[in-house]
C-alpha positions in Angstrom: -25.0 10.7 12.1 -27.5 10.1 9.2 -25.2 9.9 5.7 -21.9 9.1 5.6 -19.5 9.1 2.4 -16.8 6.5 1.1 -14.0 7.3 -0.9 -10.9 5.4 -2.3 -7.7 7.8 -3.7 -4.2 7.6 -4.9 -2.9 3.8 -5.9 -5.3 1.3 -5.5 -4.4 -1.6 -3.0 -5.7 -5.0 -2.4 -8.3 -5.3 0.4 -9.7 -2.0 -0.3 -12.9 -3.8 -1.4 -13.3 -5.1 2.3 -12.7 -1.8 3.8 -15.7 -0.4 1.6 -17.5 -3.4 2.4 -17.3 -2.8 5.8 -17.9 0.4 5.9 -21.3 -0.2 3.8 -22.5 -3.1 5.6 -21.6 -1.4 9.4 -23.6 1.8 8.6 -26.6 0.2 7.7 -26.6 -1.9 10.1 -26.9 1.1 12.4 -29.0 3.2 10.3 -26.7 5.6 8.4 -27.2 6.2 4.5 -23.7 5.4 2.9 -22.7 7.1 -0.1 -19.9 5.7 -2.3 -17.5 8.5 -4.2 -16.4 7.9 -7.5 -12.8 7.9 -8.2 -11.8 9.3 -5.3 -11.4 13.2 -4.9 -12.4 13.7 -7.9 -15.7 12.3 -7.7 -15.9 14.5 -5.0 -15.2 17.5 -7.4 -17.6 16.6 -10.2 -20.3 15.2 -7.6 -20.0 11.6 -9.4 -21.4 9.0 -6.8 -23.6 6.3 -5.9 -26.0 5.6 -3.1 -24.8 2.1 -1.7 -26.6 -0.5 -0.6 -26.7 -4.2 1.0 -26.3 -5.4 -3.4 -23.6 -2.7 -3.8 -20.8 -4.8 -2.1 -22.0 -8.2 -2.4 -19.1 -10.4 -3.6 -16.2 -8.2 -3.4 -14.7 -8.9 -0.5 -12.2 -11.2 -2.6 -11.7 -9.3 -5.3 -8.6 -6.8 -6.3 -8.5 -3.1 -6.8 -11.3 -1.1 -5.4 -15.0 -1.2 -7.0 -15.5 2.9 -6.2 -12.7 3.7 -8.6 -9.2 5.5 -7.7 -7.6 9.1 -9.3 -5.2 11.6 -8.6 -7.0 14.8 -8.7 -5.0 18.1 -9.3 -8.6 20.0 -9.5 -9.2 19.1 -5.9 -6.1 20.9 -4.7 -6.5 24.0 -5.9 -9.0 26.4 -4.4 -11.6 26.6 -7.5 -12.0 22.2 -7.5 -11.5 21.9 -3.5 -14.7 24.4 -2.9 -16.7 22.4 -5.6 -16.1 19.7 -3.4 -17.8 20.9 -0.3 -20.4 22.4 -1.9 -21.2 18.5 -3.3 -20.2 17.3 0.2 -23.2 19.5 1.5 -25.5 19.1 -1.6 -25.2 15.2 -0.9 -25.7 15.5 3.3 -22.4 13.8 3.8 -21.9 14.3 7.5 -18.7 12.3 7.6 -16.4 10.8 5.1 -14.3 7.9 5.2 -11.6 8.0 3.3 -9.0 5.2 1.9 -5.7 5.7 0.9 -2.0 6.9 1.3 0.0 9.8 2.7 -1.7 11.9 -0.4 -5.1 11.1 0.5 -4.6 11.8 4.0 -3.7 14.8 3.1 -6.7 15.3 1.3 -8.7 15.0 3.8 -7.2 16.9 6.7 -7.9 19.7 4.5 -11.3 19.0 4.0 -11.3 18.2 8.2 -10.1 22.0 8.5 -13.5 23.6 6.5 -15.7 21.2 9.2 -15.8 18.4 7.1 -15.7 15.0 9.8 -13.0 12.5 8.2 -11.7 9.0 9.6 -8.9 7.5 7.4 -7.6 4.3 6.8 -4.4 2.8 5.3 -4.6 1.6 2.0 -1.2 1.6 -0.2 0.9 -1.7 -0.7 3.9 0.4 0.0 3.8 0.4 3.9 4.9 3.6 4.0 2.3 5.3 6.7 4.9 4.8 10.0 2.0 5.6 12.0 0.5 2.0 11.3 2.6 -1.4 11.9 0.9 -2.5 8.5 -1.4 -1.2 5.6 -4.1 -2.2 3.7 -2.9 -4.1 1.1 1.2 -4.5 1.8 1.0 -8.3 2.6 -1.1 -9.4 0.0 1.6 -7.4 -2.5 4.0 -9.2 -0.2 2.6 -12.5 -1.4 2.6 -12.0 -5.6 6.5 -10.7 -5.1 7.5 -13.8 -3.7 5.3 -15.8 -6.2 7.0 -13.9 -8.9 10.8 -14.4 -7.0 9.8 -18.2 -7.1 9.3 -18.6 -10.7 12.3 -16.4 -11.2 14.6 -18.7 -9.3 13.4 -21.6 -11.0 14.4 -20.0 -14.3 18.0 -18.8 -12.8 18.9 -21.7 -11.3 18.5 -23.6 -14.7 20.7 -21.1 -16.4 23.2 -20.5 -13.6 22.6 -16.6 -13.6 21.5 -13.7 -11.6 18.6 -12.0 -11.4 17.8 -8.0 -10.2 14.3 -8.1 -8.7 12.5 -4.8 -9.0 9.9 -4.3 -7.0 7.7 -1.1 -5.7 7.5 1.0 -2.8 8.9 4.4 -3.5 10.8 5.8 -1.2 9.9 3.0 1.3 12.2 -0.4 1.1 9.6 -2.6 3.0 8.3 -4.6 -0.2 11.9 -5.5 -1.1 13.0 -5.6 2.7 10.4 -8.1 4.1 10.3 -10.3 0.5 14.2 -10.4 0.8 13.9 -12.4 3.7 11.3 -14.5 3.0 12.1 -15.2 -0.1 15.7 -16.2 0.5 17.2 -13.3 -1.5 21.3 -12.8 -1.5 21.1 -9.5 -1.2 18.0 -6.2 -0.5 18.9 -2.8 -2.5 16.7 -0.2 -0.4 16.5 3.5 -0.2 17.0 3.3 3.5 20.5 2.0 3.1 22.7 3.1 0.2 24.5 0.0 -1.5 28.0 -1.1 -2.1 28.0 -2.9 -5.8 31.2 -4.7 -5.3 29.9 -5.6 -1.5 27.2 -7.5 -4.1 29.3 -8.8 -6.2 31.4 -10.4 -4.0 28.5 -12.1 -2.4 27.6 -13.6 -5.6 30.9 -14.8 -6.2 30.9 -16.5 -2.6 27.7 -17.8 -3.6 29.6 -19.1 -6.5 32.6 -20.5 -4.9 30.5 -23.2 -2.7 28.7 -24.3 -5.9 25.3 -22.3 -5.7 23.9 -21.7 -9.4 22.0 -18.7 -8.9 21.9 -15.4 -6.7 18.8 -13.0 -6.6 19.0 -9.3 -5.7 15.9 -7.7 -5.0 15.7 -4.2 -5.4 13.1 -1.6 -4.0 12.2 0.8 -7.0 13.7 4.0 -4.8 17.0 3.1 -4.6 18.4 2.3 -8.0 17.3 1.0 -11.4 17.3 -2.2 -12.6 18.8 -2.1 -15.8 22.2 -0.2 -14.6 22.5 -2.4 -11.8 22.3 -5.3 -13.6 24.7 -4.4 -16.1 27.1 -3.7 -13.7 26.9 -6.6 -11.6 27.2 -8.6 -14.6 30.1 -6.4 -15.8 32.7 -6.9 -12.4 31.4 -11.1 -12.1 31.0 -11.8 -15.7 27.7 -13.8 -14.8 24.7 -13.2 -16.9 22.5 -10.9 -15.3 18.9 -10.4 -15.9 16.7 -8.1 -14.2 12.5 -8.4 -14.1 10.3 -5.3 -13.5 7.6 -6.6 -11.4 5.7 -3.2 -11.9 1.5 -3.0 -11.3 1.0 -6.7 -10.5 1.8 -6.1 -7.6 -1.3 -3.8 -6.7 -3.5 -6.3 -8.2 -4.6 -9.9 -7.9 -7.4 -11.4 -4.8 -6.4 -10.2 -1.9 -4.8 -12.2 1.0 -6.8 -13.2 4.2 -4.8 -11.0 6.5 -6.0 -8.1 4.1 -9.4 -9.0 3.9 -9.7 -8.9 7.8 -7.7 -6.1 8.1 -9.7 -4.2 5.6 -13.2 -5.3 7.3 -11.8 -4.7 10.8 -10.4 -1.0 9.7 -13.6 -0.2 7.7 -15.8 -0.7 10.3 -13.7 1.0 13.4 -13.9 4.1 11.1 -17.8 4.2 10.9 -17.6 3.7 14.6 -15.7 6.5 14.9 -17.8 8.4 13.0 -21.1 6.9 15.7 -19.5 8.3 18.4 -19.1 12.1 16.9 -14.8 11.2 16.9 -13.3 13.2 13.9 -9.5 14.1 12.2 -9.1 10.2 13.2 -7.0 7.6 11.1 -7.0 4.3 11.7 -4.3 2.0 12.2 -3.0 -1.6 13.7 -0.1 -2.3 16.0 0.4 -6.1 17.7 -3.4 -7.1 16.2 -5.3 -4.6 17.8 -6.9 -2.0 15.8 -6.6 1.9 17.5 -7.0 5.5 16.2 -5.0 8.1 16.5 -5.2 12.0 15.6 -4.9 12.5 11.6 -2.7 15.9 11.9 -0.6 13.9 14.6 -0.7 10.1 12.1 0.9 11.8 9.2 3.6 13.7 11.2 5.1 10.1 12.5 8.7 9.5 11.3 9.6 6.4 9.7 11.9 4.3 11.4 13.6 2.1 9.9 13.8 -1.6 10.3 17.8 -2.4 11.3 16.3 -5.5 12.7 15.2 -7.1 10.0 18.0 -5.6 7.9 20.7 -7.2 9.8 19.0 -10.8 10.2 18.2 -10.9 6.1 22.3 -10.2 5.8 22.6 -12.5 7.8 20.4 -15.3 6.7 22.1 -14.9 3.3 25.6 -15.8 3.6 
């Protein structure tokens, strides 16, 4: 393999710059040409790239967001914008493409794997929502500014004797608010997986109450309710102010943590290998600290399972 190509699609996540880093720095190393992709697939569309080099991704490797750019591209999914992509792909000499991102992405490129295109993805959305994968790129270090933020939002609520709704991001997928309710030391998690009881919250609170705690905090995964109403009615059946925070996009951006930045330079690399050794319709994943590949078409179709686990033991922990 003489020229590969990098892309990063769909919601930008924190240790994507040391999965292109990798990626760059591993194919030259072993001779290939790396060309980066413009925001994302649709760089691929319009042909908008640039030809990296050793410079190109000097000094990222701590810094947020992704340095290729990110986009959602309609044009790309339909027939007319998908076959001006290959004819770029070919016009460039991309032999393989690595490509970074979520569910969407992956399914981006399975398409392109289908027209002879060789693709090897990796995981990069804070959400944690690829069950394939034990972790993805980017999900701890959004892990770490939640809790930051829950911090500073108990040290107001404490002083004010008041609870606080904690809306965090994830979708459809409650892992954000799931694993930050437990290390944080949250009262209560509000996730899709599980539908809630609003009086089985309240009376928590009040028990909370009863024993002389000043505050409670509730955080709530952005799929399973909204803030606002929830907060209203907690505050309605306790008559206990009730604020509720929107963390929103800072949780995509900011440095990102060590465990990203290895997992993003581990992951970036096994792709390229991949890509050496002529292995295709790959992504790329971690389980117990080992780094392993599995089929794309087969990666995608994994169910989610969810964590009762760790559900049970933060209900626990919170009493």
């Amino acid at each position: 393999m003489r020229k590969i190509g990098v892309l990063t699609s769909g919601g930008d996540a924190p240790g994507m710059n040391a999965a292109i880093r990798a990626v760059v720095r591993y194919g030259i190393y072993h001779n290939i040409n790396v060309v980066g992709i413009r925001n994302g697939y649709e760089g691929l569309v319009e042909g908008n790239h640039m030809e990296m080099n050793l410079s190109s991704v000097a000094d990222i490797i701590h810094r947020g967001g992704t340095i290729l750019g990110s986009a959602r591209s309609k044009e790309f999914m339909e027939e007319s914008g998908f076959q001006k992509a290959l004819k770029n792909i070919k016009y460039l000499g991309i032999e393989g493409l690595v490509v970074i991102g979520g569910g969407g992405s992956f399914k981006g490129a399975m398409k392109l794997e289908e027209t002879g295109v060789a693709t090897v993805c990796i995981p990069g959305t804070i959400d944690n929502d690829l069950p394939y994968t034990k972790y993805t790129l980017g999900f701890f270090t959004a892990l770490t500014t939640v809790l930051e933020a829950v911090e500073k939002i108990r040290d107001t609520s404490s002083s004010h004797n008041r609870s606080n709704v904690i809306e965090v991001m994830g979708r459809n997928c409650g892992d954000i608010a799931l694993y930050a309710g437990l290390a944080g030391g949250a009262e209560m998690v509000i996730i899709p997986e599980i539908e809630y009881n609003i009086d089985e919250i309240c009376d928590k609170i009040m028990q909370g109450r009863a024993r002389g705690k000043r505050h409670s905090i509730i955080i709530l995964a952005e799929g399973a309710g909204a803030a606002k109403e929830i907060s209203e009615m907690i505050e309605k059946k306790t008559g206990i102010i009730t604020r509720y925070s929107i963390l929103g996009y800072t949780q995509r951006g900011g440095a990102p943590a060590a465990f990203d930045r290895l997992l993003g330079s581990q992951m970036g690399a096994y792709a390229v290998k991949l890509l050496c050794e002529n292995k295709r319709n790959k992504a790329v994943g971690t389980d117990g600290g080992k780094i392993f590949d599995m089929d794309l078409d087969k990666a995608i179709a994994v169910e989610k399972v969810f964590d009762e686990t760790t559900y049970e033991l933060t209900k626990i922990l919170s009493i």
